[in-house]
N, C-alpha and C positions, 0 to 999 in steps of 0.2 A: 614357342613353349609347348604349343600342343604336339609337334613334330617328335619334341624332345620326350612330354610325357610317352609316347606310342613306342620312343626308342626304348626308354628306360623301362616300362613293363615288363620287355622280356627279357632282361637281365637285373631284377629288381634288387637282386645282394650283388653285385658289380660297384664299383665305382665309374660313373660313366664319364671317359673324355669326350667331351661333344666339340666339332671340328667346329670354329666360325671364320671364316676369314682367315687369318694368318693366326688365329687363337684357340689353343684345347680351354677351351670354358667345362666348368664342373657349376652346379645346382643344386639349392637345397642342403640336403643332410650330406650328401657328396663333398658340396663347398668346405663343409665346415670341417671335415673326417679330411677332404686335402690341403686344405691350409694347415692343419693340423698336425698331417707328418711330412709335408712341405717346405712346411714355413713360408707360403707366399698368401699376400694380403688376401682378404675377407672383407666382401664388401656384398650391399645392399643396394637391390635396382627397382623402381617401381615395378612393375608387371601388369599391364591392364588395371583393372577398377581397384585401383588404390593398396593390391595388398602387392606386400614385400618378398623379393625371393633372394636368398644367400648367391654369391656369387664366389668364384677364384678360380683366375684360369691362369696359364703361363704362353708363352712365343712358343708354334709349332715345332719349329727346329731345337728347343731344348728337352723335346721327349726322351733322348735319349739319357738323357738328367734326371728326369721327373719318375719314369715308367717305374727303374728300377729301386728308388727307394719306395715307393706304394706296393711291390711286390714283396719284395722283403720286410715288409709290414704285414705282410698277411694280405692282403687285401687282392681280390679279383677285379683286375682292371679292363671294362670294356672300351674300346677304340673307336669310335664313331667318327667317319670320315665324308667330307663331300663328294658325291659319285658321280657331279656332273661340273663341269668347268662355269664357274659364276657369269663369266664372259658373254657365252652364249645362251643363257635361261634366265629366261623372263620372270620374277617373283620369287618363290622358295626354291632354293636347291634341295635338290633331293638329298639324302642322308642316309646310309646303315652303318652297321654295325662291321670293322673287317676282321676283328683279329679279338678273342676274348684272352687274357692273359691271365692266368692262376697261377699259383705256386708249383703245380706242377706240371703245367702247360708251359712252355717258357721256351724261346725259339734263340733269343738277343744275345751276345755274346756277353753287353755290358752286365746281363743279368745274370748270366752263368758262373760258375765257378770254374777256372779250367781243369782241375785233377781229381772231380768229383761229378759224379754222377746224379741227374736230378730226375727222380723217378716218381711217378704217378702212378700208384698202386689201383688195382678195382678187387672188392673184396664182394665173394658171394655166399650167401648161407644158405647152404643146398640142404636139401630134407638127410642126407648119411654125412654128406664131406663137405668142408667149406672150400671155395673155389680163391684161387688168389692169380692178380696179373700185375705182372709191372712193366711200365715200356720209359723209356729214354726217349720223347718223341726229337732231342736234340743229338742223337746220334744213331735213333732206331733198333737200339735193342731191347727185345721182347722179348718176359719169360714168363711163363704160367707154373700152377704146380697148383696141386690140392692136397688137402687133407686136414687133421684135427685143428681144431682152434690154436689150440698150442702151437706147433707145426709153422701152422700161416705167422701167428706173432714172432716169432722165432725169425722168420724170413723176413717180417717188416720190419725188426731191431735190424738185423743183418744189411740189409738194400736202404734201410730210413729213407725210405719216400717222401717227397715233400709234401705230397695232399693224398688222402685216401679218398677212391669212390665206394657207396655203397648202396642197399640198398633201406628207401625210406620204410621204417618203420620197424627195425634193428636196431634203433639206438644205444637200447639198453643191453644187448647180448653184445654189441659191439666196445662199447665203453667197458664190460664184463671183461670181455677178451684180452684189448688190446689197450684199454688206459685211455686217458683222455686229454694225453698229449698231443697227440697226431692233429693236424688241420686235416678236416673229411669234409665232403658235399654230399648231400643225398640226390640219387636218382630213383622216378619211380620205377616200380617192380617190374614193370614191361620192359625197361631198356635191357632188361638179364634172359631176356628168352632166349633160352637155348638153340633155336631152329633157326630163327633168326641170324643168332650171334654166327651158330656154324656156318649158314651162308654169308654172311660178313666179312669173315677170314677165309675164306675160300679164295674168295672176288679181291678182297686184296692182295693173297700171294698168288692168284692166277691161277689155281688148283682145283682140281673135281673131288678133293676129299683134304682130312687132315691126317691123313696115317701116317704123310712121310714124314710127320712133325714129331711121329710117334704121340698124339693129344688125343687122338680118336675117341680113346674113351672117360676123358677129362672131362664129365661133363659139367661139372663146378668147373672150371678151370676155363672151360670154351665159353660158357655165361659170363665169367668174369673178364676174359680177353676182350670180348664180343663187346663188352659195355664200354671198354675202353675206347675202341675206335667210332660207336654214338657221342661220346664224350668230346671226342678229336673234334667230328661237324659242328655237333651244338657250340664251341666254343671257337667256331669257321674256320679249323686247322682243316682244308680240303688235301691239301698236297702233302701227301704223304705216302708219294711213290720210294721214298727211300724205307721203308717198313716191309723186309720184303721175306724174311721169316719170323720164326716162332721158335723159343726153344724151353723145352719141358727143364723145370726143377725136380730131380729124385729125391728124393728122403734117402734113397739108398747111395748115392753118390758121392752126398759130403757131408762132412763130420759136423755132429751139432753142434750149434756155439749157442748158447740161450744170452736176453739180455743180458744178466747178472752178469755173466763171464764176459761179454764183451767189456760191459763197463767197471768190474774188478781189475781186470789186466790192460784196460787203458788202452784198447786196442786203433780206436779210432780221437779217442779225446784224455786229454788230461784230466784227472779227478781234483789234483792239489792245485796250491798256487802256482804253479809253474805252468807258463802260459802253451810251451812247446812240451813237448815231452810225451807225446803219443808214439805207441808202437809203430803205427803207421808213419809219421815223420824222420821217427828214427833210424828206420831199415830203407825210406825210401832216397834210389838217388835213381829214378825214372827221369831220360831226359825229352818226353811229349806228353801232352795233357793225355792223349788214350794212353800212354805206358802208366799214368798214372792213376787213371781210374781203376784200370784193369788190377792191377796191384790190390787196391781197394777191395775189389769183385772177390781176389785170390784170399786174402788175410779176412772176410767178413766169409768164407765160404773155404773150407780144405778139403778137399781131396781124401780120396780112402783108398784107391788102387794103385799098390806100389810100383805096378810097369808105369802107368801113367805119370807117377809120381817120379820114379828114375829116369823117365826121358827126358823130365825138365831137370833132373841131377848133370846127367850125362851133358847136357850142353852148356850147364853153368861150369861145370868141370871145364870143358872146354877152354870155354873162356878166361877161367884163372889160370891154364896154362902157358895160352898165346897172349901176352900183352898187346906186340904189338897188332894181332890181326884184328882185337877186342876195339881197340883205340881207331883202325880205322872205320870197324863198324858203328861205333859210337859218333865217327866224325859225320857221318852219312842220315844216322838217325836223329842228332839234331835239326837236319837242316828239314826233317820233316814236318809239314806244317796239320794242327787238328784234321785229320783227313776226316773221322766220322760229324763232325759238327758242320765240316761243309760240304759233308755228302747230302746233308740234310736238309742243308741252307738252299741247296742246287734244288733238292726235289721243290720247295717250297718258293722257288726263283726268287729266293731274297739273297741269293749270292752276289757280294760286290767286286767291282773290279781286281780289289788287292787282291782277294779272297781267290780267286780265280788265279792270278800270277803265282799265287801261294801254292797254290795247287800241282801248277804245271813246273815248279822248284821242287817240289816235292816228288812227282813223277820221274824227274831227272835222280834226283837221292835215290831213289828206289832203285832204279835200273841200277846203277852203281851198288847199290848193297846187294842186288840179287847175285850178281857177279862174283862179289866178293866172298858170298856164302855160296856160291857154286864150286869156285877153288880151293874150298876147307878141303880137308882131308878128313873130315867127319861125316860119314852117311846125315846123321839126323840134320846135320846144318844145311846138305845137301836139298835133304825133307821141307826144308823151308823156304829155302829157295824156289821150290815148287810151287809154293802158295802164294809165291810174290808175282803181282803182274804188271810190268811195267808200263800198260795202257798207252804205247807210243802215240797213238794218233788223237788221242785227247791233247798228251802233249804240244804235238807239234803244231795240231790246231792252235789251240791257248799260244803258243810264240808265233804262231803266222797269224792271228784275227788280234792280239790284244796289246797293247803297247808294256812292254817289258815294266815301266814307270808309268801309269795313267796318272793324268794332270789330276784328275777327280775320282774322288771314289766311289763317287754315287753317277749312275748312267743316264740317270736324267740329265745330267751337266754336261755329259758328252766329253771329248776330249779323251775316249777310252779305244775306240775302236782304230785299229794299225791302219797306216798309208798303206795304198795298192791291192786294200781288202775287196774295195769296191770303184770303180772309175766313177760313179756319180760322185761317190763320196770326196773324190781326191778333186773333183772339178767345183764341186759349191767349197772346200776348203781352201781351193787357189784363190775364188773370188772376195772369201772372207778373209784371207787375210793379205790381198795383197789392196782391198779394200783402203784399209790401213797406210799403205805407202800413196793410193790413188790420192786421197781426201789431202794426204799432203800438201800434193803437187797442187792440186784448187789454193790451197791456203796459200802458196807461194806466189801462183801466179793473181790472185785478185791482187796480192798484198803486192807487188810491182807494179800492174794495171791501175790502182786505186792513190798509191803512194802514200798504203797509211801501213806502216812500220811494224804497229803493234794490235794488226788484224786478228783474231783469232778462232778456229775451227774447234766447234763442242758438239758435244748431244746432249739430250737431256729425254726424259721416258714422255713429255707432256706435246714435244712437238719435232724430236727426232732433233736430227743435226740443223746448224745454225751459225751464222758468222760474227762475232762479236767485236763490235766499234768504241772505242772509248769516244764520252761525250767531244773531247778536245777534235778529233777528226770527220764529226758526226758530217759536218760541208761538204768532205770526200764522194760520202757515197751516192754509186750510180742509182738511175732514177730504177733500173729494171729489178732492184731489190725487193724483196714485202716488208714491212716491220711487222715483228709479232710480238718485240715485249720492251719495254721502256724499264731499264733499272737507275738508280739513282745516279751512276756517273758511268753508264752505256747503255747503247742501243744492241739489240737485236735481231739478225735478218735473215730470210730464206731465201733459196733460188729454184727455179726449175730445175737447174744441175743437177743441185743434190738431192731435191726429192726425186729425182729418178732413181739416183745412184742410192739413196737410203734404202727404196721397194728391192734393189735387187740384193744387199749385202743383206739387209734385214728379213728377206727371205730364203737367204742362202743358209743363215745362221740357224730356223726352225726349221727348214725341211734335215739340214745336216742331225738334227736332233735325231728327228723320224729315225731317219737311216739306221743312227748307230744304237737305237734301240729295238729295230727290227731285224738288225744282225747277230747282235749281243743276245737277243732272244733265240736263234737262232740256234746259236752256240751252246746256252742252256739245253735248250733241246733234244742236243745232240749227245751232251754230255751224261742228259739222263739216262737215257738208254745203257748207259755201262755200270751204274750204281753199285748194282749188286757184286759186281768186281773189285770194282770201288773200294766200298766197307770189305770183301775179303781180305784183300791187300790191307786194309788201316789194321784189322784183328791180328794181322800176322807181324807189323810194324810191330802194334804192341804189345806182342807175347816176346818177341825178340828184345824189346825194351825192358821189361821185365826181367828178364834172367840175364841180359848186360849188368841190371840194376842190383842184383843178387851177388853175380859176379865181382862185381866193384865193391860192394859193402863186403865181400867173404876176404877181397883181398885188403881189404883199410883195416879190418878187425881181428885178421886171424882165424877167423871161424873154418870148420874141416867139414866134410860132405859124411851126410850121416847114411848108417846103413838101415834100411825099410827091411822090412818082411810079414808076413803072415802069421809069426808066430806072439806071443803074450808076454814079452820082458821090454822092459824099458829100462837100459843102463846106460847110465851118460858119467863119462868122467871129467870131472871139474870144469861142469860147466858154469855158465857166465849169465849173468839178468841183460839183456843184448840195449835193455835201456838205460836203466843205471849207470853202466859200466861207460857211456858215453858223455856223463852227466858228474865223473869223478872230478874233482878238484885236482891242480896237477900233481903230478910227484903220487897222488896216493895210486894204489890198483884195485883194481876187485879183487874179491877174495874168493877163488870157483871151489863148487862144492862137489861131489858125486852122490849122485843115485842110483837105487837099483831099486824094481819093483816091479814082480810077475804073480802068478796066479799058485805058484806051488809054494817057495821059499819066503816070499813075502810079499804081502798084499798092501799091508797099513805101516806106513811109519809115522810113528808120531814126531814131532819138535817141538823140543821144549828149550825156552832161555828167556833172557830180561827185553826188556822194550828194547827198540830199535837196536835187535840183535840179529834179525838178516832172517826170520823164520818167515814172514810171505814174501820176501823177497826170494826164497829158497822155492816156497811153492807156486808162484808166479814165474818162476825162469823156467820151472819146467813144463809147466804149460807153454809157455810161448815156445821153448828149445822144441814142442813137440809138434806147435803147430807151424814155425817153420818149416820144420822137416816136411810136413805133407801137404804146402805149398812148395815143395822144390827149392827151398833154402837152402844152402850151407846152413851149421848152426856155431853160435858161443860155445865150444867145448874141445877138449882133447879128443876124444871121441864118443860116440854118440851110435846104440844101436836102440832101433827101435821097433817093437811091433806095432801095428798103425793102428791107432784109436779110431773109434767109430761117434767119442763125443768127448766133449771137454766142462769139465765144473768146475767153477772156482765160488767161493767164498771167501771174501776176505775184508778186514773192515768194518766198522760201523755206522753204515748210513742209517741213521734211526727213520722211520717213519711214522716218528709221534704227532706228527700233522694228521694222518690218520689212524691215530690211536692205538699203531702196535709200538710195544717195546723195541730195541735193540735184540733181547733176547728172543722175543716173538718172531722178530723177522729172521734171527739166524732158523729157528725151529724151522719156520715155514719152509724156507730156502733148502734146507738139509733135509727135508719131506719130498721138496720136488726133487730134488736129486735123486733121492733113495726112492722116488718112483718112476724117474726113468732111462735107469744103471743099466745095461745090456752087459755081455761078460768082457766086452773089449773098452 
């Protein structure tokens, strides 16, 4: 217990799994907080001089059960593990702490979400600009960005990070800011040093500066990054070679979406009772968990440069042209497997055998779609084939070291690494398993020698292999046997034979261990080194999943490719709400409307009519008609020209906030004041 208080100190708000034996045991207030959202028993054990301590623990092997409901509870889970084998240490095993797990620390597949993003914000509040960072540490993407309070909130509705860092003693200007939704951790004020932080991220991407990051002079932003990767150690995420740049957020790049507007037009969640029915579920037909994040990144963040914006037109064009060259690229990018999550798994060498086979099926898809987009007849497709790398010699390593089917998926079990990898390896596997026919032949031949019929060859963990006599033949045996155990209706016996023959199988069985987890390690190794290729190729995957995804929905719905420009009208004819319309009962249709509205002829159209007569369903289509367009959509409409917006508002609704005491009509007030303070002319 006192090991245990020393551990818990330094994770005192964690939940602490403390390793015993074959058992994660929890203590105390711990016990009671995980039976709690557990549901496994809670019990009471004396402790020394008579006082009582909470107990509940569960069987090692069902962490993978246990972990992720206490995460999705909120709860910071620390992992405390044996670091020395019981076998060989005399009195207490030593003990630390491997892996802290938060809400927004999270490595585990079972914890993850595949089509969504789990990001762990660090927010700094610098003396001019607030500093904001968010990293993916399960697929390593990193992005900073500074500036007004507003601004940063803005980005953390936008990315909804699962746990914000900050610093202590903010509370209140932070709860000011950004609401008191968010799960946050305080750190103190020294983890945000700027000098520091800058050399931090240097040393992690390998650089003498950050200019090529264009952050240089971020310096909220490099404070706020910089705390992120103190965060990664303190919570012993050491590996995290797959982190391998930074990429700046502009305020000038992409169109604002403020909370309001995300959660008015339902972009990422339904507001009614309808359980599906997000803008996001309903445009997405992404066929890989990165094609579907990405999507997510694209719709929580639009674009404002219409060349940018027409080159992802240009190849979803493409794509609704060619069925079938669309259909074989599609066939190819299924078979792709999360390439960022186990680019990440690799840097952290928690990748498992499958995980790895996944890989090198994956690398195979690639090479075939690189191909396939080298022979379009379209430059930009050609453009991407460029950025595809088809990593041959990861490949063919992973089908020359790893067995197509591993018997286990965990390498501690063995059973993973391919014949003819290694000649030790193939001569201790001849002997284990021909082991197996050897021990036979003994059983057959005592059992003629002895003339007892129903002789029998066993093991057991307490005294290795053994020959088993029923009581009826016990006269038989020869005197050169040992007895070692007397059961109710047989005896039990060894020989010289087989303890010889057990030393050598039973040693062929742990060194084979060794081996194929000092090869396996090996091959990690080697695989790391190409990371950074790695993650380009998965980005390019899923940009190309993306406008497949575009493509397919423009051709299931009819939607027509809009035209961008620079200039201030927005006229769409009879366009379509892209969610409703998918949400019709049969036999009925939508009923599309037209708009027109620029800066000379008309600015304001008002609509007026009865309840559920289509008027924010009218101004909700064309917010979203506009913010497809500058993510590279087709859009719901006959046609559609737009000038690009530089920010998007909606109001609509009435979520009262009489919980804290404004009206309906107060909060509309409120909401049409931010607005009207900050209108630009686009």
């Amino acid at each position: 217990m006192k090991q245990y208080y020393a551990i818990k100190a330094v994770h005192p708000d964690a939940v602490l799994l403390f390793r015993v034996g074959d058992f994660y045991e929890t203590f105390g207030e711990d016990a009671i907080k995980a039976s709690g959202i557990l549901g496994i028993t809670l019990t009471r054990r004396a402790n020394g001089s008579a006082s009582f301590v909470e107990l509940a623990g569960f069987p090692y092997h069902a962490i993978d059960t246990y972990l992720p409901k206490l995460v999705r509870a909120g709860e910071r889970v620390a992992i405390c593990e044996q670091l020395e084998d019981p076998k060989t240490v005399k009195g207490l095993v030593k003990r630390g702490v491997i892996e802290l797990v938060t809400p927004g620390v999270v490595m585990g597949d079972n914890i993850l979400s595949n089509k969504e993003n789990t990001y762990l914000a660090s927010v700094f509040f610098g003396p001019k600009l607030t500093g904001v960072a968010f990293l993916d540490i399960s697929t390593g993407e990193f992005y900073v960005a500074e500036g007004s309070d507003t601004y940063v909130d803005k980005l953390i509705s936008n990315l909804a990070p699962k746990e914000v860092i900050f610093q202590r003693g903010y509370e209140d200007r932070f709860a000011g800011a950004f609401g008191s939704r968010l799960y946050t951790y305080k750190l103190d004020e020294w983890v945000f040093s700027e000098e520091v932080n800058r050399e931090k991220l240097c040393k992690q991407f390998g650089t003498k500066s950050l200019k090529g990051f264009g952050i240089d002079q971020f310096t909220g932003g490099v404070s706020a990054a910089g705390a992120i990767l103190h965060y990664l150690e303190f919570t012993e995420h050491r590996d995290i070679a797959h982190i391998k740049s930074i990429a700046r957020l502009d305020q000038e790049d992409f169109v604002w979406i403020d909370k309001f507007t995300i959660r008015n037009l339902e972009l990422f969640a339904s507001n009614g009772a309808r359980e599906k029915g997000s803008f996001a579920e309903a445009i997405d037909r992404t066929l890989t968990p990165m094609g579907g994040r990405m999507l997510k990144r694209w719709i929580a963040m639009p674009i404002k440069n219409p060349m940018a914006i027409n080159e992802r037109l240009d190849i979803v064009e493409y794509f609704t042209q060619q069925a079938d060259f669309i259909e074989t690229v599609r066939a190819q990018v299924t078979l792709i497997g999360d390439l960022e999550r186990i680019a990440s798994r690799i840097a952290a060498a928690k990748v498992t055998p499958r995980e790895l086979v996944q890989l090198k099926n994956s690398l195979t898809a690639i090479e075939e779609l690189k191909r396939l987009l080298e022979q379009a007849d379209q430059p930009r497709m050609r453009g991407l084939s460029r950025q595809l790398d088809t990593l041959a010699e990861v490949r063919d390593r992973i089908a020359r070291e790893i067995y197509p089917d591993p018997q286990n998926n965990q390498i501690q079990k063995g059973g993973v690494i391919a014949d003819g990898v290694d000649p030790e390896l193939d001569d201790l596997r001849r002997i284990a398993l021909h082991g197996k026919d050897y021990l036979a032949k003994i059983q057959q031949r005592e059992s003629e020698a002895t003339g007892i019929p129903s002789l029998r060859l066993s093991y057991n963990n307490v005294f290795g292999y053994y020959i088993e006599v029923r009581n009826t033949h016990k006269d038989k045996v020869p005197d050169t046997w040992i007895r070692k155990q007397t059961l109710a209706n047989a005896e039990r016996y060894i020989t010289e034979e087989l303890k010889e023959y057990e030393e050598k199988i039973l040693g062929a069985e742990e060194k084979m261990l060794v081996l194929e987890q000092r090869i396996y390690n090996e091959l990690i190794g080697y695989i790391r080194t190409t990371l950074k290729t790695l993650q380009t190729s998965a980005m390019t995957v899923a940009r190309i999943d993306c406008l497949q995804s575009f493509a397919r929905i423009a051709c299931e719905r009819r939607y027509v490719r809009p035209v961008l420009d620079e200039g201030k009208r927005i006229e769409i004819k009879q366009g379509r709400h892209p969610v409703i319309e998918t949400t019709m009962p049969v036999g009925e249709e939508y009923i599309p409307n037209d708009i027109m509205l620029d800066d000379k002829q008309q600015q304001i159209v008002m609509i007026t009519g009865p309840n559920m007569s289509g008027k924010s369903a009218l101004l909700r289509q064309t917010a979203l008609i506009i913010l497809m367009a500058q993510i590279g959509s087709f859009v719901p409409a006959k046609s559609a020209h737009i000038g690009v917006v530089d920010k998007i508002f909606t109001r609509v609704g009435a979520s009262d906030n009489i919980s804290q005491g404004e009206s309906t009509f107060m909060v509309e007030m409120l909401e049409s004041a931010s607005i009207l303070n900050n209108i630009s002319d686009r």
